[in-house]
C-alpha positions in Angstrom: 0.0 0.0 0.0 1.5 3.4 -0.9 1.3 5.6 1.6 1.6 9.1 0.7 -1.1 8.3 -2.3 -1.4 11.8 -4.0 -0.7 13.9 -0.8 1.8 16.2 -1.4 3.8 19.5 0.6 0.6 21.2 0.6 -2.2 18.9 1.1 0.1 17.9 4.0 0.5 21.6 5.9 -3.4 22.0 5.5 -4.3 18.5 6.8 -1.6 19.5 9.6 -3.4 22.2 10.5 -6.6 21.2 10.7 -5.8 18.1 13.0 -3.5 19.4 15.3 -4.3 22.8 15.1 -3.1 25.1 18.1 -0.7 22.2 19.6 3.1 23.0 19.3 4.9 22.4 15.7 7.9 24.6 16.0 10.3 26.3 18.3 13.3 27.8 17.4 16.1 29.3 19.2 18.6 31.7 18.0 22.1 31.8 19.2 20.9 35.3 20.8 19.0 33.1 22.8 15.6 34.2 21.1 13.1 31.9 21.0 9.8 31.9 18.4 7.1 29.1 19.0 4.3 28.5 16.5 1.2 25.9 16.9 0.1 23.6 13.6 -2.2 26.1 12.6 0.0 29.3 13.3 2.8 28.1 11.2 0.6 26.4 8.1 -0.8 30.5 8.2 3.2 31.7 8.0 3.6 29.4 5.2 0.9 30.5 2.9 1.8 34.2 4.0 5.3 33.1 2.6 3.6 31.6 -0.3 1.8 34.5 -1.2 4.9 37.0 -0.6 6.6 34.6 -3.4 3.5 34.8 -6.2 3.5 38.9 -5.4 7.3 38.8 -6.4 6.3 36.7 -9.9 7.4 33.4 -8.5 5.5 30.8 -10.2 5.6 26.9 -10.4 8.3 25.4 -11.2 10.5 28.9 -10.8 13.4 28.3 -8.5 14.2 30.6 -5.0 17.3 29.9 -3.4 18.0 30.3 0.5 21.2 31.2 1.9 20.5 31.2 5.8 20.9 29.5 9.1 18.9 27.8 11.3 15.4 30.1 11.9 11.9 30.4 11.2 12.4 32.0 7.6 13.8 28.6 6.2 10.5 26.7 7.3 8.4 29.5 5.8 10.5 29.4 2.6 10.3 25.9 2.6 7.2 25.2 2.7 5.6 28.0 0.9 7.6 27.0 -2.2 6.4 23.5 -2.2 2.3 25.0 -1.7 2.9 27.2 -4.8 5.0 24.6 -6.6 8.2 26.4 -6.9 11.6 24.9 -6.1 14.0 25.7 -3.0 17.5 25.7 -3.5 19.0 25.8 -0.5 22.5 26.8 -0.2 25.6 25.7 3.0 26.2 29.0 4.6 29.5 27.8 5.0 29.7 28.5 1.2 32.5 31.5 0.2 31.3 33.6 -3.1 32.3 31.3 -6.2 30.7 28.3 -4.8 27.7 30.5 -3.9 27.5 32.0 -7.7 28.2 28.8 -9.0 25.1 26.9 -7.3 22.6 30.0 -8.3 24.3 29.8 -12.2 23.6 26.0 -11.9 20.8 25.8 -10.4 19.1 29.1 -12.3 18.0 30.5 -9.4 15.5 33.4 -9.6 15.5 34.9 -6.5 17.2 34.8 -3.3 15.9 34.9 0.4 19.3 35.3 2.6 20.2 37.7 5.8 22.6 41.0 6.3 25.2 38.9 7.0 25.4 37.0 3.7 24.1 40.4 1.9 27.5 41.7 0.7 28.6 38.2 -1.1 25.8 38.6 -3.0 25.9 42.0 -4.1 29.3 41.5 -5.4 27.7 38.3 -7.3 25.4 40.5 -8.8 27.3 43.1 -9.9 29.6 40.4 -12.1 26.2 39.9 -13.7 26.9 35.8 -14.2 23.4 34.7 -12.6 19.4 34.8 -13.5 18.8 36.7 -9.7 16.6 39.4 -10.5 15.7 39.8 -6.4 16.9 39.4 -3.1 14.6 39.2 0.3 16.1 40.2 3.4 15.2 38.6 6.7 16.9 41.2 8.9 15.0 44.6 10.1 17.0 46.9 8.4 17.2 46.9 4.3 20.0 48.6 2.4 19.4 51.6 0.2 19.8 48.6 -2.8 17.3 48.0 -6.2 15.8 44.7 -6.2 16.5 44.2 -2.0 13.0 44.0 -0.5 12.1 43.1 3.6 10.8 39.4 3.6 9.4 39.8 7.1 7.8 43.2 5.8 6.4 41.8 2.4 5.3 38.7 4.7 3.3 40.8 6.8 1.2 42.1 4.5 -0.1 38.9 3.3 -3.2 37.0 4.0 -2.8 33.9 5.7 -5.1 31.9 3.1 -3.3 30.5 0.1 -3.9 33.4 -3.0 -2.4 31.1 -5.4 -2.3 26.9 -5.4 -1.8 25.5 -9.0 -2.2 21.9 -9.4 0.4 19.8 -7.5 1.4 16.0 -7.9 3.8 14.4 -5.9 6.5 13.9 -9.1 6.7 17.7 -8.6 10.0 18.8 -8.1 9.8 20.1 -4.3 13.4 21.0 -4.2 17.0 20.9 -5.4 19.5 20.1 -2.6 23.7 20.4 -3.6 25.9 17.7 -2.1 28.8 18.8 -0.5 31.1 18.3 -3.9 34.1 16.0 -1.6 35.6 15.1 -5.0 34.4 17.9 -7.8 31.7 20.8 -7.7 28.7 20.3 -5.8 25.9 18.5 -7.8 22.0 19.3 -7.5 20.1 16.7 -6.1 16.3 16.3 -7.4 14.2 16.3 -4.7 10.2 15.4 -4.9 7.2 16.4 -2.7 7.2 12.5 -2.7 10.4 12.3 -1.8 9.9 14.7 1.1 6.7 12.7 2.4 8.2 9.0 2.2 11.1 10.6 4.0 8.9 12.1 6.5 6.9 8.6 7.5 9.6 6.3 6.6 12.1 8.3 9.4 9.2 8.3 12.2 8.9 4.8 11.8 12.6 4.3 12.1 12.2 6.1 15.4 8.6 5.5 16.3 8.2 8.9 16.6 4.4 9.9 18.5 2.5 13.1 18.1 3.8 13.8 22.0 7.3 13.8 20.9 9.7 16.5 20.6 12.8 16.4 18.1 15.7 18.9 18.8 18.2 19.3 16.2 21.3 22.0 15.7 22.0 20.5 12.5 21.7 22.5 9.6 18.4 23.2 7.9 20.3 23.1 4.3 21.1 19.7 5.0 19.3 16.4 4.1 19.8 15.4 7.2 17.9 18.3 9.3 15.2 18.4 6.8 14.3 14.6 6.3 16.0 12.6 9.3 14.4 15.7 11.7 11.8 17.9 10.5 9.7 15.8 8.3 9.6 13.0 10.3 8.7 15.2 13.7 6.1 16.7 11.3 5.2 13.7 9.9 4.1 12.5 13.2 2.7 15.8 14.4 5.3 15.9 16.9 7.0 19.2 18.1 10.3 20.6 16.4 12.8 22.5 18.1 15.1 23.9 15.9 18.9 25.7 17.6 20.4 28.4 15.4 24.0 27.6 16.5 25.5 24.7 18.5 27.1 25.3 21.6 28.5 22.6 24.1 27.8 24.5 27.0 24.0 25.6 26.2 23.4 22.1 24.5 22.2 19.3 26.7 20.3 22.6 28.9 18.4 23.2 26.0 17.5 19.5 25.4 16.7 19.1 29.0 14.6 22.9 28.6 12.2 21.8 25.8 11.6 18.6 27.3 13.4 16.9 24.3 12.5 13.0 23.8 14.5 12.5 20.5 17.8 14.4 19.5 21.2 13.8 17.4 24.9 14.4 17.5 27.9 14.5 15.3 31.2 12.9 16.8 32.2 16.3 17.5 29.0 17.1 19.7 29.2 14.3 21.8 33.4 15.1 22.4 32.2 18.5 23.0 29.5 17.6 25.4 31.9 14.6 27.2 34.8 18.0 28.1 31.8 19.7 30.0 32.0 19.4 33.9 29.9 16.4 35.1 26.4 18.2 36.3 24.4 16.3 38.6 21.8 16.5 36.5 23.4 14.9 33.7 20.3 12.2 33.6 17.7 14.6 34.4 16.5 14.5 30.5 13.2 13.0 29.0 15.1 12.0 25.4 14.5 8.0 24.7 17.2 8.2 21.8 20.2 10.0 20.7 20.9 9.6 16.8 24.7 10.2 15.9 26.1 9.9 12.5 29.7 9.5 11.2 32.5 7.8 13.2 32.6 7.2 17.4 34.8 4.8 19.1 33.3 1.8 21.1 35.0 3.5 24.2 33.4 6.8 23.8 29.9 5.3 23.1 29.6 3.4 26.4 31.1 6.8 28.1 28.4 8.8 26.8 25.7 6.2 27.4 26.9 5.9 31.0 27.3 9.4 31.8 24.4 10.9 30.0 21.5 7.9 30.8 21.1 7.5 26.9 20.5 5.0 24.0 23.0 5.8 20.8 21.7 5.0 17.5 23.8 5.4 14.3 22.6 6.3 11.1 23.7 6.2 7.5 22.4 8.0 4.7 23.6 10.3 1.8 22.0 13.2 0.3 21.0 11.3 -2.9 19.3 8.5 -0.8 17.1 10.9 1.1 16.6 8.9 4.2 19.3 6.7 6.1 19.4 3.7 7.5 19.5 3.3 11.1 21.3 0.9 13.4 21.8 -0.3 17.2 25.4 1.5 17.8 
């Protein structure tokens, strides 16, 4: 039996809404230590305000809007509110110096690009070499520069209503999104990404983890990653479970945040968990709700049974690529 049927990103976020309605989707943190929450039906309203603020700019299905941010609100918006309206996200590392930013919107044929002050001057240099299709740049921050074609998302977001204005037909084969690997051994290359895709992902990972609509998934991974947006968001979603997403990681706010949020499912890289091992032994080490703790990449058999022990924890290891879309998860 197929499970997703014909319900794709849209169909999804309304459905969302209308069963879990004013219970807790998603709470991020910023490394200022501000924190936005939205309920099912508060951020599914965000998402077609984004949606419209797109179709007012001449975004259309199909048309492709790149994203060059870190972890916050904006990216689920933009995310989302693509997918409803059929365009295509491009989501860009933020790690990524100018070339490898140009060449990804020359590839990719980006129209339009929603990115913050910090990232702002790469991009005006890209546009004044003239080498890409950007005709328009969105800026999450409060103040705008004195620029042509630089407009205030959060402002142009404001002013939109929070029912959709613009929902051509949508199958599942659409093209959702195109995600660039991390190009380890030549230039990064565009990964097609369906609103299938994005679904299967979704169920097939809170399966993996048996994820319940009480749960709540905390991740500081990044949210241009496959891994933040299948392994973590669509499967919390999925399960109408609550998603904490943490701008920045920090070894000393870390586990207080997952103990904070009441966290029952989180994940680590090898560098987290070496990070979080340094920290002075707190008494309240254990005093945590989380069930699992995914980690990906390589940790020795010593340092696994030192976390476990100290933290009260089960490990589970994962493997995935960006091509694959989901991972595969194993016992340690």
């Amino acid at each position: 039996m197929d499970i997703i049927g014909g319900q794709h990103l849209r169909q999804m976020w309304d459905d969302l809404a209308d069963v879990y309605g004013h219970k807790t989707a998603l709470i991020c943190e910023s490394s200022g230590g501000v924190v936005n929450r939205y309920s099912y039906l508060e951020l599914n309203q965000e998402i077609n305000r984004t949606a419209n603020l797109f179709y007012t700019l001449g975004i259309r299905k199909g048309d492709k809007v790149a994203l060059h941010l870190d972890n916050c609100p904006e990216f689920i918006f933009c995310w989302f509110g693509l997918a409803k309206i059929g365009a295509i996200m491009v989501p860009i590392n933020a790690r990524l110096l100018r070339e490898e930013s140009a060449w990804i919107l020359q590839n990719s044929q980006a129209c339009l690009l929603v990115t913050s002050a910090q990232f702002y001057p790469m991009y005006q240099q890209i546009q004044q070499e003239d080498a890409t299709q950007l005709r328009h740049i969105c800026l999450t921050d409060v103040a705008l520069p004195a620029d042509d074609g630089v407009s205030s998302f959060t402002q142009l977001k404001n002013q939109q209503p929070a029912t959709l204005c613009y929902a051509p037909p949508l199958l599942t084969d659409d093209t959702a999104e195109i995600l660039f690997t991390s190009g380890t051994t030549s230039r990064p290359k565009g990964v097609v990404i369906t609103h299938y895709n994005l679904r299967f992902a979704g169920y097939y990972s809170a399966w993996q983890c048996a994820l319940r609509d009480d749960d709540v998934y905390l991740t500081v991974m990044p949210a241009f990653h496959i891994d933040c947006q299948c392994t973590a968001a669509m499967a919390a979603f999925s399960a109408g479970a609550t998603f904490v997403l943490v701008e920045k990681y920090s070894a000393r706010a870390f586990w207080g945040q997952v103990q904070k949020y009441r966290a029952t499912i989180t994940e680590c890289i090898p560098m987290m968990i070496r990070t979080l091992m340094v920290q002075p032994p707190s008494a309240n080490d254990r005093q945590h709700r989380l069930r699992e703790v995914m980690f990906y990449l390589n940790l020795s058999e010593q340092e696994k049974d030192a976390f476990c022990e100290r933290f009260g924890v089960r490990l589970l290891t994962s493997y995935g690529m960006t091509e694959t879309i989901v991972g595969i998860i194993g016992d340690r």
